[in-house]
C-alpha positions, 0 to 999 in steps of 0.5 A, a space after each residue: 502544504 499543511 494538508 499535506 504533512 497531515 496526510 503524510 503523517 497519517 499514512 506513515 501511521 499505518 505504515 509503522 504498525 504494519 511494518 513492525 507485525 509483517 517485518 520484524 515480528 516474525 523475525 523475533 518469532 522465528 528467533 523464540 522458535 516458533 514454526 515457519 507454519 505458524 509464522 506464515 500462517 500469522 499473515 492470514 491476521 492481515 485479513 481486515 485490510 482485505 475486507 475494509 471496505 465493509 467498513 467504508 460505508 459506515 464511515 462515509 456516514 459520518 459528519 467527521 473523518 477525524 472523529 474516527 481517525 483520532 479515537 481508532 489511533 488511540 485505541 491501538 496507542 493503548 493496545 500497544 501500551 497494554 502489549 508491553 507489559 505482557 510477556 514476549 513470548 505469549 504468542 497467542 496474545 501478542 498475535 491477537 494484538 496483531 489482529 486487533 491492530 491490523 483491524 484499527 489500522 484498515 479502519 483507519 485508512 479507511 477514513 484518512 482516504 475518504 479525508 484525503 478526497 475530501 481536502 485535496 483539489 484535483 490538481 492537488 491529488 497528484 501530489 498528495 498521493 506522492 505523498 500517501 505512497 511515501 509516507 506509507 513506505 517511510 512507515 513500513 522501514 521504520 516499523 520493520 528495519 529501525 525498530 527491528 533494530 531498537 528491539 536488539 538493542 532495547 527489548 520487546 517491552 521499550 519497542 512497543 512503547 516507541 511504536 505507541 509513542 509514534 504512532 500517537 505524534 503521527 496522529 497529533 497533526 490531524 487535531 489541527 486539520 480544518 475539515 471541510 463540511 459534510 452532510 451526514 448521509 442517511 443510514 443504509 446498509 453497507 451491502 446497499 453501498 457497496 452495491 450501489 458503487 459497484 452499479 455505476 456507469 463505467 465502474 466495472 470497466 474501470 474495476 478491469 484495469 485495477 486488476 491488470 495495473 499491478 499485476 506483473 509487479 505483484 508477480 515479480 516482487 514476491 519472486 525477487 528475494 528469491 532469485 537474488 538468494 538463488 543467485 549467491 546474494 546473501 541475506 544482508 546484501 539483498 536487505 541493503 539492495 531492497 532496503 536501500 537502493 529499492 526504497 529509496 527509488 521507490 521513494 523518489 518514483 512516488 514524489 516524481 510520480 505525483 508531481 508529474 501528474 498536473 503537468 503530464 495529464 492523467 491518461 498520459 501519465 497513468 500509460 506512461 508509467 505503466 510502461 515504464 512498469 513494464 520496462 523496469 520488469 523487462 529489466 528483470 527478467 533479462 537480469 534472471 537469465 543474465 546475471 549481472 552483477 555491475 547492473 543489479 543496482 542499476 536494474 532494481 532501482 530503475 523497477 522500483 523507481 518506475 513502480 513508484 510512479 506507477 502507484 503513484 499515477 493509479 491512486 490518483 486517478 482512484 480518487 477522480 473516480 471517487 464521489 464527493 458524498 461516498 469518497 470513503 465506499 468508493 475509495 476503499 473498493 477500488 482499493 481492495 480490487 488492487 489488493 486482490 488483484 496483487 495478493 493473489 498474483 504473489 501467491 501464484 507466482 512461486 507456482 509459476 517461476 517453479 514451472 516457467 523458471 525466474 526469467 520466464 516468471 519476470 518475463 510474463 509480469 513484463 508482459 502483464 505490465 505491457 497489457 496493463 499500459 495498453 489498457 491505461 489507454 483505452 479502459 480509463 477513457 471508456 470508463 471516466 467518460 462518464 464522469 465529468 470533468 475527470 477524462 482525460 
């Protein structure tokens, strides 16, 4: 259980800092009057989190996760000390604290999911990536909703301190994590890593079906807030639907997810949830040509309580898939595989509810989702039969 709150807290880490650049401030730039150009290119600064797993292999070489987690969370503590003082309004600055953070916060992740492989059993990962999925979310709210909050009410300056203050007591649980031994690797390049990763039998196979697994959900919830706009909901009724009924559903979905994972089996659960995925996705795609008010809560709550079991269900298997002495190279690749598999379905999607409309754009992602759950089946088993112990 203690390996547990420590990987919790860590998670919830990244999801603070993340949360505040990516929610909040853009709010309070678009309020100084900066252009919705500038403000959309500042997502661009989220590029390290994109391009991480450049930083796996260095990582993995190391004797101690924690001696990189511990010094990465204290250089952001002080950058975001040093940012307080600075003027609200030097943009240049501040969104170079933004990148510089991001950099820090995916180097750490890095290191907290090769910590994770390492300390949790195969029968704990089911749970602890429960854990990972809710503490990243509980992060992201505090971060982009309660401090958003504390920066009308307390400025720029006492915000940054609230988020250095907790960024430093999510990182103090860590200090007390006994880490299990580990044999410094030999030195080789990252590029030989990452090649060698990618090299393994069954790893293409199993690459395949990260890009699917996501997919449709990535397509319909970048369109979602959209189409509730367009459908008469105001801007603080869909905060309250997305912020309340959809996080919390996501919320529960990961726990349940996780917990499920022992009992149901990992191919079982990992297609199981993947049609639900797929379900709740249907689900919106019947709400964009039938609106529906008396199902709204019902209907985003059920996709988001299913897509949390999903992630849940897909992390987990990430780790089985990972090797004891490369957990952070191995981990980070597939990670980023997701993410670009999501990013770039949520940069296509305007394009396609623009031709297809809303109910054709949520109906296509319930396909995709309906694809990825047959493939569950059948990509998983080919591609971990080649790891013992792990299929099925």
């Amino acid at each position: 259980m203690r390996r547990l709150f420590v990987l919790g807290a860590l998670y919830l880490a990244q999801g603070l800092p993340f949360g505040f650049f990516t929610q909040a401030l853009p709010v309070k730039m678009r309020e100084a009057g900066v252009s919705l150009e500038l403000i959309g290119l500042s997502s661009l600064l989220a590029l390290p989190w994109a391009l991480k797993f450049v930083l796996a292999p260095t990582l993995d070489r190391a004797r101690s996760r924690r001696a990189w987690i511990v010094p990465l969370q204290a250089v952001s503590v002080v950058g975001l000390l040093l940012l307080s003082f600075a003027p609200d309004d030097a943009w240049a600055l501040v969104l170079a604290a933004f990148f510089a953070t991001n950099l820090f916060a995916a180097a750490q992740d890095v290191a907290t999911d090769g910590l994770a492989v390492d300390v949790l059993s195969r029968e704990e990962r089911g749970l602890g990536n429960g854990v990972q999925v809710a503490g990243y979310r509980v992060g992201m709210i505090v971060g982009g909703g309660v401090l958003l909050v504390a920066m009308g009410q307390l400025g720029w300056s006492a915000t940054l301190r609230l988020l250095a203050l907790g960024l430093t007591i999510t990182t103090l649980p860590v200090l007390f994590l006994r880490e299990p031994p580990r044999v410094a690797r030999p030195s080789t390049t990252s590029l030989a890593s990452l090649t060698e990763a990618t090299r393994r039998p069954g790893v293409a196979t199993w690459l395949t079906l990260l890009l699917v697994y996501k997919l449709g959900d990535a397509l319909a919830t970048s369109m979602l807030r959209p189409m509730l706009v367009d459908r008469g909901l105001g801007v603080a009724e869909v905060g309250v639907l997305l912020g309340e009924v959809g996080f919390g559903a996501g919320l529960v979905g990961a726990l349940v997810g996780g917990a499920l994972m022992k009992p149901l089996g990992r191919g079982r659960a990992l297609a199981s949830f993947a049609a639900l995925q797929a379900v709740g996705l249907a689900g919106y795609a019947w709400l964009a040509a039938h609106p529906d008010t008396a199902l709204l809560h019902v209907l985003v709550g059920a996709e988001h309580l299913f897509a949390g079991m999903a992630t849940a269900a897909l992390f987990t298997c990430m780790m089985d898939a990972c090797r004891a002495d490369h957990a952070a190279t191995d981990y980070t690749l597939q990670a980023c595989a997701v993410v670009a598999a999501t990013g770039g379905g949520a940069a296509v999607a305007g394009f396609l509810a623009q031709g297809l409309g809303y109910p054709g754009l949520f109906a296509l992602a319930a396909a995709i989702g309906t694809v990825a759950a047959a493939l569950s089946v059948t990509l998983r088993r080919r591609a971990f039969a080649a790891v013992p112990g792990v299929c099925p």
